[in-house]
DOTOR-722766 format. One record per residue (C-alpha): z, y, x; chain; residue in one letter; residue number from 0. Coordinates in steps of 0.02 Angstrom, whole numbers. Each point is the difference from the previous one (the first is absolute). Layout:
BEGIN
@Z: Z, Y: Y, X: X, tilum: A, zake: a, marba: NUM
...
# end
This chain:
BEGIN
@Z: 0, Y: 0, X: 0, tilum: A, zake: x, marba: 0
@Z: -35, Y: 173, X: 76, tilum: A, zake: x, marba: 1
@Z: 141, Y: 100, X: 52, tilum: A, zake: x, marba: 2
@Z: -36, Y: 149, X: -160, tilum: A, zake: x, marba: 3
@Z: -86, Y: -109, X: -123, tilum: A, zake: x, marba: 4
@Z: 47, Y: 86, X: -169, tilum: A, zake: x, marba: 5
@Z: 65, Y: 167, X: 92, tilum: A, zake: x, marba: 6
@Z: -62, Y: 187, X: -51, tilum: A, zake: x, marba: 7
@Z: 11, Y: 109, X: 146, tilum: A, zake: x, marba: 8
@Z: -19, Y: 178, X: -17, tilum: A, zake: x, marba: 9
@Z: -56, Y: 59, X: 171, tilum: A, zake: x, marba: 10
@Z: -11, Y: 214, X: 58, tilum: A, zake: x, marba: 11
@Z: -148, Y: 56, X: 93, tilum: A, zake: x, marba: 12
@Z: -89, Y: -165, X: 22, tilum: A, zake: x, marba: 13
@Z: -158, Y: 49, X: 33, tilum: A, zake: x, marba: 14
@Z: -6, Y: 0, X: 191, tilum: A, zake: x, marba: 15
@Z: 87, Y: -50, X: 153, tilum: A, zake: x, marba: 16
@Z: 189, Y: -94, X: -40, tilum: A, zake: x, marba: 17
@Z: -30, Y: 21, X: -171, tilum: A, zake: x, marba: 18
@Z: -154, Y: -85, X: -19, tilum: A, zake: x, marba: 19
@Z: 50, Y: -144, X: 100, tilum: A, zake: x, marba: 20
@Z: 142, Y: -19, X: -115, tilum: A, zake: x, marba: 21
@Z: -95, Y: -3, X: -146, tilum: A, zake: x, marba: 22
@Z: -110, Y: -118, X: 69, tilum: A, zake: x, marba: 23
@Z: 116, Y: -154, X: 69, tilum: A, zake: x, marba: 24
@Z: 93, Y: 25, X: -167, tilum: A, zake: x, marba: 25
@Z: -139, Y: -46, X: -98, tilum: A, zake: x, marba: 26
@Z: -26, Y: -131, X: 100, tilum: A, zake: x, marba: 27
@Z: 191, Y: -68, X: -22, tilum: A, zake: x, marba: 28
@Z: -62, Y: 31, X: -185, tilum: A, zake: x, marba: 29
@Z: 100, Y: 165, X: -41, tilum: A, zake: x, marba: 30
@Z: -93, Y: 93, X: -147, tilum: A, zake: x, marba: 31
@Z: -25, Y: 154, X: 59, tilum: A, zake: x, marba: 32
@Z: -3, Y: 209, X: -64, tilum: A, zake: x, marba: 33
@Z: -11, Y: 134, X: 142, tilum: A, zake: x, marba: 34
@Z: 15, Y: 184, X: 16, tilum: A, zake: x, marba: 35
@Z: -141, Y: 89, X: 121, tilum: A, zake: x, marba: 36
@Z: 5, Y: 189, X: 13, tilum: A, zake: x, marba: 37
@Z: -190, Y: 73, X: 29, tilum: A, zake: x, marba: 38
@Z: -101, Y: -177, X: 50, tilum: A, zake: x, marba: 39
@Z: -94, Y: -38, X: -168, tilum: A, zake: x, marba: 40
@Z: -116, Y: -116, X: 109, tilum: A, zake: x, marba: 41
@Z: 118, Y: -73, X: 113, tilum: A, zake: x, marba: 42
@Z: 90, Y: -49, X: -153, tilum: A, zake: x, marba: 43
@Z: -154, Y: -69, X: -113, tilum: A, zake: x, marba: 44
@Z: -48, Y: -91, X: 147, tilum: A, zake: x, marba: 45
@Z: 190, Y: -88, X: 16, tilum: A, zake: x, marba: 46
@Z: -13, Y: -28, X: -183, tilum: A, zake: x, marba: 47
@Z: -165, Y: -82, X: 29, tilum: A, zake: x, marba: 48
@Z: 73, Y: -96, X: 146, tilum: A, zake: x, marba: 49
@Z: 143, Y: -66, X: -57, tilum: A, zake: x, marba: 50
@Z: -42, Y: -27, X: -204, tilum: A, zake: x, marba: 51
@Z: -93, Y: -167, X: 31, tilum: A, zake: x, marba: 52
@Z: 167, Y: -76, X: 89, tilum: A, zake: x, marba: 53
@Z: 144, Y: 89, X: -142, tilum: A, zake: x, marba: 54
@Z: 13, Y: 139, X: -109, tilum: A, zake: x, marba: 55
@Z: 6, Y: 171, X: 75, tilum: A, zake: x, marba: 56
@Z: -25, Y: 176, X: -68, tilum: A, zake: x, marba: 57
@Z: 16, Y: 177, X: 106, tilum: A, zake: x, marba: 58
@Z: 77, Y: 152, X: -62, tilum: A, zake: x, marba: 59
@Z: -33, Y: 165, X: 44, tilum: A, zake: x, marba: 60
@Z: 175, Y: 72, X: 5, tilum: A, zake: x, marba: 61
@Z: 119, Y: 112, X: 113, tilum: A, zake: x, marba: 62
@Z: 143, Y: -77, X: 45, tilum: A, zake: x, marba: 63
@Z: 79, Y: 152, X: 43, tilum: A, zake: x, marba: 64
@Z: -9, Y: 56, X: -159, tilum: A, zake: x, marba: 65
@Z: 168, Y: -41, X: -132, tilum: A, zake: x, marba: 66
@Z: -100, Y: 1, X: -160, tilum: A, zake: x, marba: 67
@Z: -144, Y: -63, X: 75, tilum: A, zake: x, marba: 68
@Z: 82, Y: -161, X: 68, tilum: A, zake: x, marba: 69
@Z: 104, Y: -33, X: -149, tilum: A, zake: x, marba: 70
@Z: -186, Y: -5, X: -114, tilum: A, zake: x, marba: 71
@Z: -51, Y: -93, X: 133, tilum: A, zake: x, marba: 72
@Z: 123, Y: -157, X: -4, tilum: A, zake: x, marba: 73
@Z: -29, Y: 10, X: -215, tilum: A, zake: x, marba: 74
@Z: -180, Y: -18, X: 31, tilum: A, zake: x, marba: 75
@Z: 17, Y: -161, X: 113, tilum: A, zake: x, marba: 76
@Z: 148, Y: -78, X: -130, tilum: A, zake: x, marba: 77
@Z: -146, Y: 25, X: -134, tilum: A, zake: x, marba: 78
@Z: -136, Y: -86, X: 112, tilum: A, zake: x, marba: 79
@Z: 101, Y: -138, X: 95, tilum: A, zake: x, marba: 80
@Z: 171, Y: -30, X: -101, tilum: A, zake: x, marba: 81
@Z: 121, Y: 16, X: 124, tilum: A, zake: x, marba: 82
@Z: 40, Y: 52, X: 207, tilum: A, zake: x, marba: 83
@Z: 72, Y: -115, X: 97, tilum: A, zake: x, marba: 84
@Z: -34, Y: 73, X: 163, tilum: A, zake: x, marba: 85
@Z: -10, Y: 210, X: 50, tilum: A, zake: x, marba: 86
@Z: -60, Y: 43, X: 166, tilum: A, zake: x, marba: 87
@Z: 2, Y: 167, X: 50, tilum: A, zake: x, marba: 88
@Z: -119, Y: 25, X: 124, tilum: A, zake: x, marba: 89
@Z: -83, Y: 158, X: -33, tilum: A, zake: x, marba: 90
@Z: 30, Y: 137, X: 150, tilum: A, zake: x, marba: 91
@Z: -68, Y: 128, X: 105, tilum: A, zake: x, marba: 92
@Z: 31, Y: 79, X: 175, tilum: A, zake: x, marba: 93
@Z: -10, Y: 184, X: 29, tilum: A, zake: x, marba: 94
@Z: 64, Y: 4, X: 184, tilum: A, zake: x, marba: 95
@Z: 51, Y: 153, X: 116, tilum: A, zake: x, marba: 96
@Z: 128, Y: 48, X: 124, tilum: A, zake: x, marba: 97
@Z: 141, Y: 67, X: -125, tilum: A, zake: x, marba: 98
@Z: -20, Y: 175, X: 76, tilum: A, zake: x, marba: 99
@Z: -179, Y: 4, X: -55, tilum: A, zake: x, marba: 100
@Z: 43, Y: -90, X: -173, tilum: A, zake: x, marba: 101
@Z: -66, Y: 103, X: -156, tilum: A, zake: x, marba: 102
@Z: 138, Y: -16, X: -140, tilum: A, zake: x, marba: 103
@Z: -149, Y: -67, X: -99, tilum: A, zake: x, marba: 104
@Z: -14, Y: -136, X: 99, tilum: A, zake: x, marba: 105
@Z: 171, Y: -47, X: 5, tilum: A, zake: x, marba: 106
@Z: -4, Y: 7, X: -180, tilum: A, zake: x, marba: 107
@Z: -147, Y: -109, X: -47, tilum: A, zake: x, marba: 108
@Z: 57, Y: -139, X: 93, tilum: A, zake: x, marba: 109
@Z: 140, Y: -12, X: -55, tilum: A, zake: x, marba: 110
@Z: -63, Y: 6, X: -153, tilum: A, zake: x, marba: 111
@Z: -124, Y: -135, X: 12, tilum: A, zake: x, marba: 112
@Z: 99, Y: -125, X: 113, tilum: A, zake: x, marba: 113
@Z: 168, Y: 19, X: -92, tilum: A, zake: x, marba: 114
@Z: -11, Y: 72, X: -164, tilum: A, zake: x, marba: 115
@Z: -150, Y: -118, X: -52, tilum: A, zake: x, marba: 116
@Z: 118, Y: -155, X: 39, tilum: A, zake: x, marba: 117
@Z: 141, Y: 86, X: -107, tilum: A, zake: x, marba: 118
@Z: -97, Y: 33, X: -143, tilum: A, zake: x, marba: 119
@Z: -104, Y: -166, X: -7, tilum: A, zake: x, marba: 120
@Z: 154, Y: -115, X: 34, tilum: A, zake: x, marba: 121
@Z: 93, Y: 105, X: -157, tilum: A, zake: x, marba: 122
@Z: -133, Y: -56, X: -109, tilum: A, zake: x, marba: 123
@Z: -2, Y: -168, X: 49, tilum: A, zake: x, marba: 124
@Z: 190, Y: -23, X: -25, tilum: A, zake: x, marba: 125
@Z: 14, Y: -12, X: -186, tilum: A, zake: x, marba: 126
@Z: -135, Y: -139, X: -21, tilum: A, zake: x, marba: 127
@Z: 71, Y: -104, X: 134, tilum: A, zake: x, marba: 128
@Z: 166, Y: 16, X: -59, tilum: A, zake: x, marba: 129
@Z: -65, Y: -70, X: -161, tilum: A, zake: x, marba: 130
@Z: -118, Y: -121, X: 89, tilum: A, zake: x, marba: 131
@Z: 232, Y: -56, X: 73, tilum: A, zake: x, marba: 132
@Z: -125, Y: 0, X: 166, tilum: A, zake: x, marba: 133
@Z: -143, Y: 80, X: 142, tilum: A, zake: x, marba: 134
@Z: -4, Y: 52, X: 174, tilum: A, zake: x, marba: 135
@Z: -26, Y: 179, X: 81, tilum: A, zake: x, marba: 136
@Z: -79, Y: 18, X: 157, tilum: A, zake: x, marba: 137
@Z: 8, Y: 193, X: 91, tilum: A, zake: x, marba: 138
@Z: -102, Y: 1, X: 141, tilum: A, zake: x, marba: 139
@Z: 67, Y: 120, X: 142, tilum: A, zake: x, marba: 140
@Z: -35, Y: -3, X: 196, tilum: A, zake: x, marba: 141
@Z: 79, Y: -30, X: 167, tilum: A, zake: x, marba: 142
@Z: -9, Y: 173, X: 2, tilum: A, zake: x, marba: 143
@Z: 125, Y: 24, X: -128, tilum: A, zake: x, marba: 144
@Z: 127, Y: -85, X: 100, tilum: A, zake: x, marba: 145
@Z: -31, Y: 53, X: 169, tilum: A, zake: x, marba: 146
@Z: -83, Y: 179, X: -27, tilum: A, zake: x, marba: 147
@Z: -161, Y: 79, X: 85, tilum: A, zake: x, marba: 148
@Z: -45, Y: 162, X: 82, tilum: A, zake: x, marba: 149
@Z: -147, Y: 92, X: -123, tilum: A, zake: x, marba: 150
@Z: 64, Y: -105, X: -158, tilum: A, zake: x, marba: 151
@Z: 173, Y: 86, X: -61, tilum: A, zake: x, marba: 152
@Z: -67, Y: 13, X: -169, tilum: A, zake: x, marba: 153
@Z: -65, Y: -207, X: -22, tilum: A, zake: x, marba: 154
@Z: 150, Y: -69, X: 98, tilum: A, zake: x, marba: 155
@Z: 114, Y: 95, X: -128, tilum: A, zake: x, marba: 156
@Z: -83, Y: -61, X: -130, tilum: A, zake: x, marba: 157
@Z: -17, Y: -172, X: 65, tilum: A, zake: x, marba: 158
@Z: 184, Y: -5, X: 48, tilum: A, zake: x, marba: 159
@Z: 46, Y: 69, X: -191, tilum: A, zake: x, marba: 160
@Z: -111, Y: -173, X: -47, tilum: A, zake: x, marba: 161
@Z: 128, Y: -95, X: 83, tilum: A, zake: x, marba: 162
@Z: 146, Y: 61, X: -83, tilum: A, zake: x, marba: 163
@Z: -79, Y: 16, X: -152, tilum: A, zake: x, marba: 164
@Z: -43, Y: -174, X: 9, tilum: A, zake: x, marba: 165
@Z: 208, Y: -67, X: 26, tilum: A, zake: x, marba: 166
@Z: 60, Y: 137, X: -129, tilum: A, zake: x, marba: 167
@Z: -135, Y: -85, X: -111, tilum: A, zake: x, marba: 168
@Z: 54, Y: -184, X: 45, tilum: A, zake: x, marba: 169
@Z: 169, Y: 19, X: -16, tilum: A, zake: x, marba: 170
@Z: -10, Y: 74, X: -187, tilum: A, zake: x, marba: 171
@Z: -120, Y: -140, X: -59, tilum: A, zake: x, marba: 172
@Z: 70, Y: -145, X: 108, tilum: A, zake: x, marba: 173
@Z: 70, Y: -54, X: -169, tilum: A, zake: x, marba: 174
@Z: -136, Y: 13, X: -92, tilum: A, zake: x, marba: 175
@Z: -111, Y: -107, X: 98, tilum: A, zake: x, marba: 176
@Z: -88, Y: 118, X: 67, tilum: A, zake: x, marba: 177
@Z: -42, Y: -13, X: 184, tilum: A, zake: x, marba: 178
@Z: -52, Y: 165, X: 101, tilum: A, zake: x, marba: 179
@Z: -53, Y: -10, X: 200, tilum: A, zake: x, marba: 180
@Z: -93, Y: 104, X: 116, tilum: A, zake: x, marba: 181
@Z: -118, Y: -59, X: 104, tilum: A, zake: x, marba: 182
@Z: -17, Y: 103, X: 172, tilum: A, zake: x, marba: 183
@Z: -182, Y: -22, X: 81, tilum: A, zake: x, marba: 184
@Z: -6, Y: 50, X: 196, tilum: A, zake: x, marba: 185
@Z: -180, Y: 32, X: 68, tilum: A, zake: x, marba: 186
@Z: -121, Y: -77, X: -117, tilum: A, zake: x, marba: 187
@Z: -205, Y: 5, X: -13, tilum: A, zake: x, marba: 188
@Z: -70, Y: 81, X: -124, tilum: A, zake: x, marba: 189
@Z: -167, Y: 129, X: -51, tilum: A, zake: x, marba: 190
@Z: 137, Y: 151, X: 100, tilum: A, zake: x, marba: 191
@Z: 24, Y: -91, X: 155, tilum: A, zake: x, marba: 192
@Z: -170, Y: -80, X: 11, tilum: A, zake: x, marba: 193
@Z: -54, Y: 191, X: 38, tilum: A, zake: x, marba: 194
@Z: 116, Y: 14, X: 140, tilum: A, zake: x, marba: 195
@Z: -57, Y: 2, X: 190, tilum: A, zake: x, marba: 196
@Z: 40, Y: -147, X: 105, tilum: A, zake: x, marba: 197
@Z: 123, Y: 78, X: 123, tilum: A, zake: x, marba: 198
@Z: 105, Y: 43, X: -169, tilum: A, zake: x, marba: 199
@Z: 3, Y: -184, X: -34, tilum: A, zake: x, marba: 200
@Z: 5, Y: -50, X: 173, tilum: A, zake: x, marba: 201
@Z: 178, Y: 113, X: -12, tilum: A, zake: x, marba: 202
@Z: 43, Y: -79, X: -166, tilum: A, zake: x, marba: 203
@Z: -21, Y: -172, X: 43, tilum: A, zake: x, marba: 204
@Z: 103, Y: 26, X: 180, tilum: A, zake: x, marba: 205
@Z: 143, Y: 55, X: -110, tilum: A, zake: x, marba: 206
@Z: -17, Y: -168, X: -106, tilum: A, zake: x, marba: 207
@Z: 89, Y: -157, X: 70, tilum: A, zake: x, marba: 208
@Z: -118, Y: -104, X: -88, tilum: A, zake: x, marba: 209
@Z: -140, Y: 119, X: 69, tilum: A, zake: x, marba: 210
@Z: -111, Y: 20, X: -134, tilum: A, zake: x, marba: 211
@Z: 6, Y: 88, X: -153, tilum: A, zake: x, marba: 212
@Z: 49, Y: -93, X: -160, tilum: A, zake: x, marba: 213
@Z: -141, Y: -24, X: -139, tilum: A, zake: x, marba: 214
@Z: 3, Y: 40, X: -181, tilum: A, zake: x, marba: 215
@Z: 44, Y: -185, X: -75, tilum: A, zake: x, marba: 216
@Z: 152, Y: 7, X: 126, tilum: A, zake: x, marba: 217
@Z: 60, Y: 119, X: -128, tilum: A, zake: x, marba: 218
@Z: -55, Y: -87, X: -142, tilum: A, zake: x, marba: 219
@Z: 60, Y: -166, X: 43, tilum: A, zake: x, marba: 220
@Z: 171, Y: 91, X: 13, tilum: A, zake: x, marba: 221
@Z: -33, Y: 68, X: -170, tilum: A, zake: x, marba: 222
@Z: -35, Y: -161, X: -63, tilum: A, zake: x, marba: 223
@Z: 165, Y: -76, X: 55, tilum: A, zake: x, marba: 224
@Z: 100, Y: 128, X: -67, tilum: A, zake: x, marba: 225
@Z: -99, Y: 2, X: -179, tilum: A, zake: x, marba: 226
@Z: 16, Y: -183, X: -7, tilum: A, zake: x, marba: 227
@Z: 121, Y: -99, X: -46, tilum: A, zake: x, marba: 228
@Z: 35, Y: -68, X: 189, tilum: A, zake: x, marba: 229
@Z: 106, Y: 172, X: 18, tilum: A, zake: x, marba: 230
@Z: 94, Y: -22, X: -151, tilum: A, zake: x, marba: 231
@Z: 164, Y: 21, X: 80, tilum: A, zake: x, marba: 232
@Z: -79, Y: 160, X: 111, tilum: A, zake: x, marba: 233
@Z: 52, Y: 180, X: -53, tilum: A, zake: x, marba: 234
@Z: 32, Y: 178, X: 55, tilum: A, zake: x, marba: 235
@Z: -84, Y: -72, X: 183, tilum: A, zake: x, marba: 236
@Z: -113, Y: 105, X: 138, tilum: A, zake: x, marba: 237
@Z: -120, Y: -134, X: 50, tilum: A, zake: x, marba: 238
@Z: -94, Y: 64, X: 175, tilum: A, zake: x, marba: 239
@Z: -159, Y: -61, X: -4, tilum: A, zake: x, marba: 240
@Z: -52, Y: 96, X: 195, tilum: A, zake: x, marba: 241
@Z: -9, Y: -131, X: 128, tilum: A, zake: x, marba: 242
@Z: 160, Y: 37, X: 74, tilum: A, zake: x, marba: 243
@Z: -34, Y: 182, X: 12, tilum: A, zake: x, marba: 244
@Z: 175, Y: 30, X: -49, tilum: A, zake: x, marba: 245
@Z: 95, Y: -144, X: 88, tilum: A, zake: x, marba: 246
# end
């Protein structure tokens, strides 16, 4: 049997890089899925293409950062697929500068993107799956919220306010059956770091014990343990998913 036969996943910004790879090997573990993609209306007809011969999927075109907009979002995929067993909030953006040279409307968008999107979707989910006496929430952050980085004040902040989001979060629905982790990627190749230079990777991948940088199912298979029933004794965790960046 495959590890999310019979799951709905609702899955934030899935329309490249982590996301998309997410999407993907969940539909292969036979998660139904509904995503959220900002601006890609291709990207995301061609994922819905994709993926609707292997399970049922359907993209929404929906800010997360947005209160009322996720809240109509979460009653429009009840209405489609029934129920959400697993939320993984993915969606997020980088707006990076030394702090001295940070516009307060950069601070300010991503902060609003990485932190209040996961906020308002996982209030919207909570009702259902306290209903549903189950489901699993999984807040994906970065090594960077846990160790920091020169040029990113505003996305470690929000990344570390992830992480305690996520055990405030797991500690009030413990009892409910309700699991909520964070997953914490390290260096990981995607469309952004595929434009990179080679002596920026050739500095990333000295920095990695494993010395490479991680792919996009490493993530998902971590996000497939934690959605499936395997981790059903797993809340209000970090998992690093870096290599050994942080070690």
């Amino acid at each position: 049997m495959k590890l999310l036969e019979g799951k709905v996943a609702l899955i934030t910004g899935a329309t490249r890089g982590i996301g998309k790879g997410i999407a993907e090997m969940y539909a292969q573990q036979g998660a139904k899925i509904a995503f959220t993609y900002a601006g890609s209306v291709d990207k995301a007809k061609e994922l819905e293409a994709t993926l609707s011969s292997v399970t049922q999927i359907k993209g929404y075109q929906s800010d997360a950062s947005d209160f009322d907009a996720a809240q109509t979002l979460v009653e429009e995929v009840l209405k489609e697929f029934g129920k959400i067993d697993i939320l993984i909030n993915n969606a997020g953006i980088t707006k990076d500068n030394l702090l001295l040279r940070m516009s307060k409307e950069d601070w300010d968008m991503v902060i609003k993107v990485n932190l209040d999107s996961v906020f308002n979707l996982t209030k919207a989910v909570i009702k259902p799956m306290m209903k549903a006496k189950e489901g699993s929430i999984i807040n994906m952050t970065s090594v960077v919220g846990i160790s920091g980085n020169a040029g990113q004040a505003n996305y470690a902040a929000s990344k570390a306010g992830v992480i305690g989001f996520t055990k405030s979060v797991a500690l009030e629905l413990g009892s409910r059956n309700i699991r909520c982790n964070a997953i914490a990627p390290g260096f990981i190749q995607t469309e952004m770091t595929d434009a990179l230079d080679d002596k920026a990777k050739d500095k990333w991948n000295e920095a990695i014990p494993m010395k490479k940088l991680g792919q996009t199912r490493d993530i998902a298979n971590a996000c497939i343990f934690l959605g499936s029933e395997m981790a059903s004794y797993i809340t209000g965790q970090t998992i690093n998913v870096d290599g050994g960046l942080l070690t």
